[in-house]
SETI-46392 format. One line per field, with one value per residue (C-alpha): x, y, z; residue in three letters. Coordinates in pm, 1 decimal. Last residue first. Layout:
X: [X  ...]
Y: [Y  ...]
Z: [Z  ...]
residu: [Ala  ...]
This chain:
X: [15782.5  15744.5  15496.7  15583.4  15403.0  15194.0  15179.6  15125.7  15083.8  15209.4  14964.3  15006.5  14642.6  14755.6  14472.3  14300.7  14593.7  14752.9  14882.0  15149.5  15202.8  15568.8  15755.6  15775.9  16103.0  15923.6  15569.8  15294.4  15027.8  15209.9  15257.3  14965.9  14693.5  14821.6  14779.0  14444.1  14345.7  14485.0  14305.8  13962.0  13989.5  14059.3  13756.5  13822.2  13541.0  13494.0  13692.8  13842.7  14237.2  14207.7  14391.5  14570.7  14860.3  15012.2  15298.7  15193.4  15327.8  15086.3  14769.7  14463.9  14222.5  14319.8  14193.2  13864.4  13783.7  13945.4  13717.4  13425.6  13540.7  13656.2  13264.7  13112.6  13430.0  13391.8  13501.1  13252.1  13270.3  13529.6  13767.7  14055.7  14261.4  14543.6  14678.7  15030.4  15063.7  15355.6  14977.8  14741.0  14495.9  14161.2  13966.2  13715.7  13589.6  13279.4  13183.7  12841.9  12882.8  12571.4  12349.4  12538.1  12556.1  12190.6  12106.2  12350.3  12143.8  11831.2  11923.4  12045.4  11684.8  11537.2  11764.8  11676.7  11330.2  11296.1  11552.2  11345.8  10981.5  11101.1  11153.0  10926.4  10688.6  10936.2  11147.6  10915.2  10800.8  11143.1  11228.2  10913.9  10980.3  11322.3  11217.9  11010.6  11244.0  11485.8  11224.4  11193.1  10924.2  10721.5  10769.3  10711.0  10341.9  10236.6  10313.3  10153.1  9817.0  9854.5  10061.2  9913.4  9816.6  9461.4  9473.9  9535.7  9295.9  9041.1  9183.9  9185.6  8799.2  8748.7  8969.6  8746.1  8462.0  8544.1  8626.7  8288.0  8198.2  7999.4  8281.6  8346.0  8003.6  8091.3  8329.3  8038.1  8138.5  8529.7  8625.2  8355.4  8475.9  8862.8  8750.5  8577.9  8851.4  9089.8  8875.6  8851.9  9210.9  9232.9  8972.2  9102.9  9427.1  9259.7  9093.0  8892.8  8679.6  8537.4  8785.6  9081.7  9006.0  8910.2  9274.5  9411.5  9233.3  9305.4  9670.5  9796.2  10024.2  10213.4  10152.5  10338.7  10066.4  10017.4  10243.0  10163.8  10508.5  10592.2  10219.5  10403.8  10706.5  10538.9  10363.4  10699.0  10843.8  10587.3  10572.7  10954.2  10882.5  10635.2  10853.9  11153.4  10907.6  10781.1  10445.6  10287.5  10053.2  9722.4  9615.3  9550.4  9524.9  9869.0  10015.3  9828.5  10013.3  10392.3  10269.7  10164.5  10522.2  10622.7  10471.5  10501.5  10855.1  10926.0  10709.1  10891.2  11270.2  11160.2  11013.6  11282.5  11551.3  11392.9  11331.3  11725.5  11764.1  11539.7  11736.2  12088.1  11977.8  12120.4  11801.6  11711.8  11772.8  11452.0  11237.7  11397.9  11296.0  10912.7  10748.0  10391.3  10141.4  9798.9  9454.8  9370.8  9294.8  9092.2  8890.4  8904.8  8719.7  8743.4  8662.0  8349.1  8381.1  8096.4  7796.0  7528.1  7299.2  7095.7  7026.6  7380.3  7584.3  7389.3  7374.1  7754.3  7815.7  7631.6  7812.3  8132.1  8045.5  7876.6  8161.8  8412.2  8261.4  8213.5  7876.4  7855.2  7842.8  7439.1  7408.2  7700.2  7477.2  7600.7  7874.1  8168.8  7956.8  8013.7  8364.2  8347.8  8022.3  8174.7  8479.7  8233.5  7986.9  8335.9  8407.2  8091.0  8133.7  8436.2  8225.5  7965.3  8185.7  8423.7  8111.6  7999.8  8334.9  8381.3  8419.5  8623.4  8899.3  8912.3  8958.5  9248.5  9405.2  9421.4  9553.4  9845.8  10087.0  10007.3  10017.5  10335.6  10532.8  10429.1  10574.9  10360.0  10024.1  9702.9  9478.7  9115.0  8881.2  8725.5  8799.1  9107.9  9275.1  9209.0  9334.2  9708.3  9671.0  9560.5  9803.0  10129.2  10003.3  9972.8  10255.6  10466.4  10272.9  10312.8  10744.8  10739.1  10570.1  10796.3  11154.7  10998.6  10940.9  11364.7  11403.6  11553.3  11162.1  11330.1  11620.2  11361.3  11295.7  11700.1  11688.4  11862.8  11578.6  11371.9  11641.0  11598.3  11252.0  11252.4  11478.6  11298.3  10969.1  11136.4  11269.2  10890.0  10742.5  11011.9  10989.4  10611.0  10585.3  10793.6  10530.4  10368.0  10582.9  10938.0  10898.6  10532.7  10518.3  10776.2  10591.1  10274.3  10396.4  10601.3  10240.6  10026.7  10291.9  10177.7  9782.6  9855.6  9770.4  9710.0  9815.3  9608.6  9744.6  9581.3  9815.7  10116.1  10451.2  10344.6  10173.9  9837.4  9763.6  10028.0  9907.1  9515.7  9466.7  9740.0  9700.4  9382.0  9431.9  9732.0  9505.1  9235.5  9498.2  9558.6  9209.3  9160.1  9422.7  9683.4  9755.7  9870.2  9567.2  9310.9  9479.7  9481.3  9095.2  8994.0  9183.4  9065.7  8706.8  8710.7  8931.4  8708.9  8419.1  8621.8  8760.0  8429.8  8314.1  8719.8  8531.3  8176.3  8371.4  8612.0  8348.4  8139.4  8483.5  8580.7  8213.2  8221.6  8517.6  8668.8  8686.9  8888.5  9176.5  9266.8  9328.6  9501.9  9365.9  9459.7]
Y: [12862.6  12485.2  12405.1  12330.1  11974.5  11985.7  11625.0  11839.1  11552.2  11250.6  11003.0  11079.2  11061.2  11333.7  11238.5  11597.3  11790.1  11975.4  12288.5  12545.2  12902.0  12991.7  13139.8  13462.9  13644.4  13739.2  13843.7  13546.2  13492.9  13387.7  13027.0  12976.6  13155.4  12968.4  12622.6  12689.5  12814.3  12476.6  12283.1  12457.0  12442.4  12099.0  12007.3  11939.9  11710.5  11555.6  11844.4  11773.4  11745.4  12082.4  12247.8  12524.0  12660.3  13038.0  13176.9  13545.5  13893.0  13849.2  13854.2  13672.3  13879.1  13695.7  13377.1  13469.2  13645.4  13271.7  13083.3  13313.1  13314.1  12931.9  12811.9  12771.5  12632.4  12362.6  12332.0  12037.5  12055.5  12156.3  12395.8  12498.3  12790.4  12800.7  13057.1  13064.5  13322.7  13165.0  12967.6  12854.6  13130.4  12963.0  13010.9  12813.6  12788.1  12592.8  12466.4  12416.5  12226.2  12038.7  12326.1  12515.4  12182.2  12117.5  12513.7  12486.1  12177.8  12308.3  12632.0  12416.1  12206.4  12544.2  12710.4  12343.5  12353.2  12734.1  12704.7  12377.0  12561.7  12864.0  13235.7  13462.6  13211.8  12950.7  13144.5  13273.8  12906.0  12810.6  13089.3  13088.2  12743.0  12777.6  13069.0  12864.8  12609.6  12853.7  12959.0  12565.1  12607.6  12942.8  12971.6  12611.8  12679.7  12964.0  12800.3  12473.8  12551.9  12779.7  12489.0  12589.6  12303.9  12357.5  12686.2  12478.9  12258.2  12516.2  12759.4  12421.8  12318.6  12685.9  12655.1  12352.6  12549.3  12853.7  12624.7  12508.1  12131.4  12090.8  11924.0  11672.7  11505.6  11449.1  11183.5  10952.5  10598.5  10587.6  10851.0  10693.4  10351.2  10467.2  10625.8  10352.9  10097.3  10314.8  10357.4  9988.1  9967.3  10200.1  9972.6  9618.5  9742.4  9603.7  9739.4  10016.0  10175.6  10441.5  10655.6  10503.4  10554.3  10977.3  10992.3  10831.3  11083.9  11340.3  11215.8  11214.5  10939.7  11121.2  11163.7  11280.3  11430.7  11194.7  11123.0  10848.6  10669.8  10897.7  10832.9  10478.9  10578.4  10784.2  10455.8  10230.1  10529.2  10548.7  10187.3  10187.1  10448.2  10241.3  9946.6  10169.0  10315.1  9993.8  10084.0  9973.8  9669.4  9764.3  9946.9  10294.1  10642.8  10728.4  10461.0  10754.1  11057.3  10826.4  10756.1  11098.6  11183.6  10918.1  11006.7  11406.5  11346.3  11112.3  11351.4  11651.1  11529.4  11356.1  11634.9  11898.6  11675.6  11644.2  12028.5  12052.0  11823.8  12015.7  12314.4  12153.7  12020.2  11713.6  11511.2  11696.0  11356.4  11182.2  11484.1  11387.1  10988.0  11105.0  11113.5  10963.7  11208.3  11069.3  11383.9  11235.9  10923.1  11012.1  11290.9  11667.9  11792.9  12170.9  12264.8  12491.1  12928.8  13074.2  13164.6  13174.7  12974.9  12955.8  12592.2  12514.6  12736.3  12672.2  12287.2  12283.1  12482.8  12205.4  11916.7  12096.7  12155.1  11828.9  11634.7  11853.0  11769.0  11393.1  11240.9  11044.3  11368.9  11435.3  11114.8  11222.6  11594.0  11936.4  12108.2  11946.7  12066.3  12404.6  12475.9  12283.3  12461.1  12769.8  12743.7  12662.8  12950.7  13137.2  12980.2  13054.0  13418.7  13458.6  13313.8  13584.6  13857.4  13809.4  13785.1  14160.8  14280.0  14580.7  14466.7  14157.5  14354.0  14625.3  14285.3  14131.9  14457.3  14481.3  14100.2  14160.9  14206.2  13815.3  13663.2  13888.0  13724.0  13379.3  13459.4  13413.9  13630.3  13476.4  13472.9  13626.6  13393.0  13506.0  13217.2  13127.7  13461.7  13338.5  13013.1  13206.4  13303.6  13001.7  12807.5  13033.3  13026.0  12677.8  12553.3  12829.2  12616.7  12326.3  12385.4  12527.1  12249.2  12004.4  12219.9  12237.8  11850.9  11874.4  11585.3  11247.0  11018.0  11042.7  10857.1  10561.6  10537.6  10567.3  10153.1  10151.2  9947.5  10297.9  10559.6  10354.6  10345.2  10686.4  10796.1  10553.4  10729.0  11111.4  11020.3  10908.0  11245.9  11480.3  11247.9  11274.6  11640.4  11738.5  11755.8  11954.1  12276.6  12286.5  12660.7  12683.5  12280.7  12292.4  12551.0  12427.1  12105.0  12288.5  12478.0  12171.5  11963.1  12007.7  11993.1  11627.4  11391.6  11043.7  10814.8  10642.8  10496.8  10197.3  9928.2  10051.6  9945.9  9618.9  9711.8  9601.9  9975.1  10175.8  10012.4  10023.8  10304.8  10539.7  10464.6  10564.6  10909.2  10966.6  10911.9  11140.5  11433.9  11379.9  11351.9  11739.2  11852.4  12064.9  12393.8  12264.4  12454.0  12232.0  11905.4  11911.7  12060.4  11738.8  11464.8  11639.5  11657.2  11250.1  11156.2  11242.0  11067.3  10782.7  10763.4  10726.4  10433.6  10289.9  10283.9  10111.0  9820.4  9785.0  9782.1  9505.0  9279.6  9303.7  9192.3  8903.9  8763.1  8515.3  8799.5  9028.4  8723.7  8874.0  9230.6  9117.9  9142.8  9338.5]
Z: [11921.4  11994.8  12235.4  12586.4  12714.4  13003.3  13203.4  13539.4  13775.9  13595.2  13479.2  13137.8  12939.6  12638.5  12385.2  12475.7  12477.9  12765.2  12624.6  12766.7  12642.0  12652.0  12962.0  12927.1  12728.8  12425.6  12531.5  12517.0  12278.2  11928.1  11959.2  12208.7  11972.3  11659.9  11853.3  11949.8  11614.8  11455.0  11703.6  11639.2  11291.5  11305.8  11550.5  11896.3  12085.9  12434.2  12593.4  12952.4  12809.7  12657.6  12978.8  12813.0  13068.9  13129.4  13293.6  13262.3  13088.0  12834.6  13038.3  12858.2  12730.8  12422.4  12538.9  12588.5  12300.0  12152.4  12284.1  12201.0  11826.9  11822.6  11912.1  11543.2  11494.4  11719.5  12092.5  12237.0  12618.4  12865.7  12821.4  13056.2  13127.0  13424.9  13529.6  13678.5  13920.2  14179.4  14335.7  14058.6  13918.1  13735.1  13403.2  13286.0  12911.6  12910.6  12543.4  12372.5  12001.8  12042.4  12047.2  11724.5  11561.9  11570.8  11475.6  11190.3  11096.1  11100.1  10937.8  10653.1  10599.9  10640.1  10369.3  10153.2  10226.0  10086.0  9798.7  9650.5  9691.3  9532.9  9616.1  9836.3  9960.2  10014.0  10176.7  10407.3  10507.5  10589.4  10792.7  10969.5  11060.3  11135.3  11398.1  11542.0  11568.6  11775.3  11998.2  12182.4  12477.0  12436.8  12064.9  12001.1  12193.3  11981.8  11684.7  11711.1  11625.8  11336.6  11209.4  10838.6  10594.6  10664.3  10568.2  10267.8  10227.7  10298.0  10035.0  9828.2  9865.8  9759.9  9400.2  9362.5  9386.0  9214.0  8941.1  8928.2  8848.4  8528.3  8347.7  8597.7  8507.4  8163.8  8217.9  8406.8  8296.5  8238.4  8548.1  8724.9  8699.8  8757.0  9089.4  9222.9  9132.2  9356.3  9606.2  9587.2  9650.3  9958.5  10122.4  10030.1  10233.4  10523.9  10828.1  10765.4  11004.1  10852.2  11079.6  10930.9  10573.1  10649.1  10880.5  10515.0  10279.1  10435.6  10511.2  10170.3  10074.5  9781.8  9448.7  9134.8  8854.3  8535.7  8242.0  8183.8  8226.3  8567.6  8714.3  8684.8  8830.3  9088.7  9258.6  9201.0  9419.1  9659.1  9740.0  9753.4  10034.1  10170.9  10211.8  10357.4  10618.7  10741.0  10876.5  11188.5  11205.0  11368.3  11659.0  11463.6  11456.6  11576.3  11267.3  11051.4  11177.6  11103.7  10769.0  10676.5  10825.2  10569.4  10271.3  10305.0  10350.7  10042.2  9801.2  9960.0  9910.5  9558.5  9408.4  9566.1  9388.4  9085.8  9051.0  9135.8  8809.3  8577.4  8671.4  8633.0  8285.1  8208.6  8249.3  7908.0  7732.3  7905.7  7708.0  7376.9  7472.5  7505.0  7841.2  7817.1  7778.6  7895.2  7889.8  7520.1  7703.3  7924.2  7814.9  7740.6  8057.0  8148.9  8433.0  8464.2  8432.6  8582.4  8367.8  8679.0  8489.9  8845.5  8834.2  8714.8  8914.2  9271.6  9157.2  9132.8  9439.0  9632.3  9509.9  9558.7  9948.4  10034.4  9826.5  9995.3  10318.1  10295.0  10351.5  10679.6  10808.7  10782.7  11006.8  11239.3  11344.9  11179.6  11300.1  11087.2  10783.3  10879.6  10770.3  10491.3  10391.0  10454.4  10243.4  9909.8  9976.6  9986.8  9610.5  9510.4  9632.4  9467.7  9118.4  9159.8  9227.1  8953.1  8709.1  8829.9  8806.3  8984.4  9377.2  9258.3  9073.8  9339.0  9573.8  9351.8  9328.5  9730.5  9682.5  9461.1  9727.3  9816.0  9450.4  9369.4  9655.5  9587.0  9208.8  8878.2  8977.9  8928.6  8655.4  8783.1  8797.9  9132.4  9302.8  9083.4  9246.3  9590.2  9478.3  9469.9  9774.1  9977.8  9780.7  9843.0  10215.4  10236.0  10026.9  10303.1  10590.8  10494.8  10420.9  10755.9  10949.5  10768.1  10836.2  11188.6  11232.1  11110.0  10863.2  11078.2  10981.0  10624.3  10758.3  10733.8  10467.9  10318.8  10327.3  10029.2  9893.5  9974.6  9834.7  9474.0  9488.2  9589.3  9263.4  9034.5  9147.0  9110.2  8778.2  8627.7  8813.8  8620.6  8275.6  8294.9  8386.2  8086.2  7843.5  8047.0  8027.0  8169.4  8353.6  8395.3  8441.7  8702.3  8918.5  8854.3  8971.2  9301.0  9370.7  9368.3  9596.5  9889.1  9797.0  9736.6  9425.7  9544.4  9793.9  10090.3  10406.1  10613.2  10500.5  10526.7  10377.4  10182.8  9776.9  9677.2  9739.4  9553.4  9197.0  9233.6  9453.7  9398.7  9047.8  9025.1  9202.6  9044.7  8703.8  8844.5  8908.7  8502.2  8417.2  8563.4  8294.5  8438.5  8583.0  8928.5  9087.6  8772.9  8917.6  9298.1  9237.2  9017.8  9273.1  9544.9  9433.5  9367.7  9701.4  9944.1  9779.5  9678.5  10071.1  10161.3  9918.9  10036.9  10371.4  10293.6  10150.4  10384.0  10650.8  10418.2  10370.9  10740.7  10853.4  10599.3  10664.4  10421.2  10185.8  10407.8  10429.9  10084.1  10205.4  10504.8  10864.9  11153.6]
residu: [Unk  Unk  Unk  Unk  Unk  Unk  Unk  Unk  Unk  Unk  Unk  Unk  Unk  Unk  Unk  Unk  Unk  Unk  Unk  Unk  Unk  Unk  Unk  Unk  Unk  Unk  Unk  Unk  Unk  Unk  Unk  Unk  Unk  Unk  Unk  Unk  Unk  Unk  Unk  Unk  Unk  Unk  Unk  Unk  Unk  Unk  Unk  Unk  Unk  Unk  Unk  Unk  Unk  Unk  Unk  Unk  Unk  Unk  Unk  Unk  Unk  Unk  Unk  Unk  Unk  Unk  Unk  Unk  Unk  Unk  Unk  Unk  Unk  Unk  Unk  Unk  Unk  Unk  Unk  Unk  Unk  Unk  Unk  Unk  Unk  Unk  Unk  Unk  Unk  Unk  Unk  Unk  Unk  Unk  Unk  Unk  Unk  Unk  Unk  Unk  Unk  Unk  Unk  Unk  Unk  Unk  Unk  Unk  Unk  Unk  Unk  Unk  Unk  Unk  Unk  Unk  Unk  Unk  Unk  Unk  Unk  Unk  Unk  Unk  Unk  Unk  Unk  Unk  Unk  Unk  Unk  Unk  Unk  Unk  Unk  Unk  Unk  Unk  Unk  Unk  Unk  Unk  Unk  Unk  Unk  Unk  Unk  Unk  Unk  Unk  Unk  Unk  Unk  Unk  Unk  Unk  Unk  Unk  Unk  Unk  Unk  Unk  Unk  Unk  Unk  Unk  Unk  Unk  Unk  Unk  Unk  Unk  Unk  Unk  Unk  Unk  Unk  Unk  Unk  Unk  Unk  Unk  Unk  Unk  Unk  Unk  Unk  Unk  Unk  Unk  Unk  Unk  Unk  Unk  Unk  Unk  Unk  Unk  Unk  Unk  Unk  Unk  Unk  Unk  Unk  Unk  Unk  Unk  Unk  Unk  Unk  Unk  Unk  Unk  Unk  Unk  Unk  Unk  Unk  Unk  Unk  Unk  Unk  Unk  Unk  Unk  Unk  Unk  Unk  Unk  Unk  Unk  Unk  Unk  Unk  Unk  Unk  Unk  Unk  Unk  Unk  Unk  Unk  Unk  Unk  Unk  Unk  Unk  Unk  Unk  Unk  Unk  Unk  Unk  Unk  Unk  Unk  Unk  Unk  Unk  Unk  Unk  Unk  Unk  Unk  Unk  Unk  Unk  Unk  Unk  Unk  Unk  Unk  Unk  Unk  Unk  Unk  Unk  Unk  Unk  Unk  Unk  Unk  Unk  Unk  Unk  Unk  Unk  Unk  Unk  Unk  Unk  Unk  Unk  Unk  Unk  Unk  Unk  Unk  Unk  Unk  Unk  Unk  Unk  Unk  Unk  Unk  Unk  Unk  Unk  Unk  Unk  Unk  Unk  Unk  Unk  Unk  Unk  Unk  Unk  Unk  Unk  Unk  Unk  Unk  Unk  Unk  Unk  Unk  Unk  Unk  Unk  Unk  Unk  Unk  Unk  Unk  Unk  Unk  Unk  Unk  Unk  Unk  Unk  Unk  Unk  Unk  Unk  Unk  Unk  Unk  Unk  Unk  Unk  Unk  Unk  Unk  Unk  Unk  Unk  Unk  Unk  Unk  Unk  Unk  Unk  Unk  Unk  Unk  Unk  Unk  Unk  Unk  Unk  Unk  Unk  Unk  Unk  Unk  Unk  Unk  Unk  Unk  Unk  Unk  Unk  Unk  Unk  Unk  Unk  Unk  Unk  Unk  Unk  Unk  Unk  Unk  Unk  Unk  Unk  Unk  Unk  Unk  Unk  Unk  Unk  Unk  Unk  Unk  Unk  Unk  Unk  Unk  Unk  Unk  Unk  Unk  Unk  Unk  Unk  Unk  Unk  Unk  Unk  Unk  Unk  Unk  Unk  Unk  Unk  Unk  Unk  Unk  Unk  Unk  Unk  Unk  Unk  Unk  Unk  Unk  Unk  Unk  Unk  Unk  Unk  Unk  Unk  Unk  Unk  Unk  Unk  Unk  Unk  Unk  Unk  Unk  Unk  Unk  Unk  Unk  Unk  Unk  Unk  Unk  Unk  Unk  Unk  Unk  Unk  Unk  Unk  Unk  Unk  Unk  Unk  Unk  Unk  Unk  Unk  Unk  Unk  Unk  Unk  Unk  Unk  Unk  Unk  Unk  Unk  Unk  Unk  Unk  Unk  Unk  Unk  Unk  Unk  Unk  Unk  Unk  Unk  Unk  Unk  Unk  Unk]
């Protein structure tokens, strides 16, 4: 794999770079405009994360091949932050989140990233995906969308009365479905007609359907550059207090990271080259963010569209993601005007796509069949999300995930066996947690009374405090006055003598 510089000296690697990051651009460009307009901010500002992505992210180590910009994952946490915060506040949220993964990268936290539940991931994609889907739906027909996930999906026989009665609904939902099919068929047609990017094809196409039949569709609206930059200001930097603002942070950062690096870990599955160093990229990210951060541009993330769409123009530097980068700031400053003709029934089609494509329809069926209990966390997650927040949904997954780790890991055998005189004899082998004590102890109370009895713990790898202390309660109290007391072998006891059993104290 060759550098970016060492691309010059080779003709062959400097025209296929080239002729990818031209791709990429074309990918990138409606992205960058649609990501924007569904987070409810200026189109310039997806742009910007686009640029930056390009020109800052790639000269940076981590992975060469990957591509960051805006991300359909995270539309539906900005407009989420920018309903409650406002704008203004974007900058200060994105410019914390960058210092934060810069911060969690030269910690070397990259690579604990890689750790996060695969169904907490699926789950959180596929709840972004519904709540996008729906909510786009709405945009389609330009119709303002419900606040809540919830209210976007039970709104939807509304949302079609709406669309059956309004003669300018109509016509933009069906742009936006003209939109969805193109993308849908444009994988069909022969490599030649492909070397075009589908939501170039499909945007491109929408526009001139709008403009050459005056349909009167509502266009994005383009207010420039420069007047689309709002750097954070230092009263917006003092709100960092603000438990809310704080927990938004948090969800930023945990998603941003995690979309990065599984993106990474897809893209190093495409490719022969150099794999990615997770820590790198994630300091990448971060320094990435930051800037968006200072002008107060949408967060990005590497976003594997674009990267799987680098990879198979056959890329091989980081030159690539750069020029798309340089692309994208040259139309941006040269043809303004021409993102203000663009549908927004079109772009909010090129993100019902993008999101259904964000939905593990795929992989459901089979994680059912072989491991139930992520499936379950999956559907968890991506129902919470839907009906509360992005940050509560990944966190109850991210919790479920771990109870379900601990509940597997903790298994215990609890064996019970008659010596001769009557003495019984009750041991445990395994991990005896307190997600285990209420079994153990079913079992131990069912117990005979009237009994000599001994607790064999000696065979158990792990005894947790609660665990011990509820052992120890149960043999103090178990047996009728006047029997011989409950006897435990403990787990550190390693006597040698035959029945090292030591009485407990009443």
């Amino acid at each position: 794999m060759y550098s970016a510089i060492s691309a010059f000296k080779h003709p062959a690697v400097l025209r296929q770079d080239v002729l990818a990051s031209l791709v990429v651009f074309l990918v990138a460009l409606p992205l960058c405009v649609g990501v924007a307009v569904a987070s409810g901010v200026p189109a310039e500002l997806g742009l910007i994360t686009g640029i930056v992505g390009g020109l800052v992210v790639g000269f940076m180590p981590g992975s060469a091949l990957q591509v960051s910009g805006p991300a359909a994952g995270l539309t539906v946490l900005v407009f989420e932050a920018v309903r409650e915060f406002g704008l203004g506040m974007l900058g200060t949220i994105v410019l914390v989140t960058g210092l934060l993964q810069i911060g969690l990268g030269l910690l070397r936290f990259g690579r604990w990233f890689r750790a996060i539940s695969v169904s907490v991931v699926q789950g959180m994609l596929a709840g972004i995906g519904l709540v996008l889907i729906f909510g786009q739906l709405y945009t389609m027909a330009g119709i303002k969308q419900p606040r809540s996930g919830l209210d976007k999906i039970l709104g939807v026989p509304k949302l079609a009365a709406d669309i059956a009665t309004s003669r300018t609904a109509l016509t933009a939902f069906a742009i936006g479905l003209g939109t969805i099919a193109v993308l849908v068929l444009w994988q069909k047609l022969p490599a030649k007609a492909r070397l075009v990017p589908a939501p170039l094809a499909a945007v491109a196409l929408a526009t001139v359907v709008s403009a050459a039949g005056g349909l009167g569709i509502a266009n994005v609206k383009v207010q420039g550059l420069a007047e689309a930059i709002q750097p954070p200001a230092f009263s917006d930097l003092s709100q960092l207090g603000n438990v809310a603002l704080l927990g938004t942070i948090i969800a930023f950062t945990l998603i941003a990271s995690a979309e990065s690096l599984f993106s990474a870990a897809a893209v190093d599955r495409m490719h022969d080259g150099p794999r990615t160093h997770y820590d790198k990229e994630l300091v990448a990210q971060g320094v990435g963010n930051t800037m968006c951060g200072v002008l107060g541009a949408l967060p990005m993330t590497a976003v594997i569209v674009r990267s799987s769409a680098n990879v198979q123009a056959g890329a091989k530097t980081s030159l690539s993601r750069i020029l798309h980068g340089a692309w994208l700031l040259l139309f941006t400053v040269l043809l303004p005007a021409a993102i203000g003709i663009i549908p927004l029934a079109a772009l909010a089609g090129v993100l019902v796509h993008a999101g259904c494509k964000l939905m593990p329809v795929k992989e459901i069926g089979p994680l059912w069949r072989t491991h139930r209990g992520e499936a379950v966390i999956l559907g968890v997650t991506a129902i919470a999300i839907v009906t509360t927040s992005m940050f509560e949904g990944v966190v109850l997954g991210l919790v479920l995930a771990v109870v379900k780790s601990a509940w597997e890991t903790s298994a215990v055998h609890v064996d019970v066996r008659e010596l001769t005189g009557g003495r019984l004899v009750v041991t445990l082998t395994g991990n005896a947690t307190f997600l285990r004590l209420p079994r153990i102890l079913e079992t131990l109370e069912a117990m005979p009374k009237d009994r000599p009895l001994e607790l064999d713990l000696v065979s158990v790898r792990h005894l947790d405090h609660a665990c011990h202390a509820a052992l120890h309660n149960w043999a103090a109290r178990h047996n009728d006055v006047g029997t011989e007391p409950v006897r435990m072998k403990e787990p550190a006891d390693e006597d040698d003598k035959p029945s090292p059993v030591a009485p407990l104290a009443g």
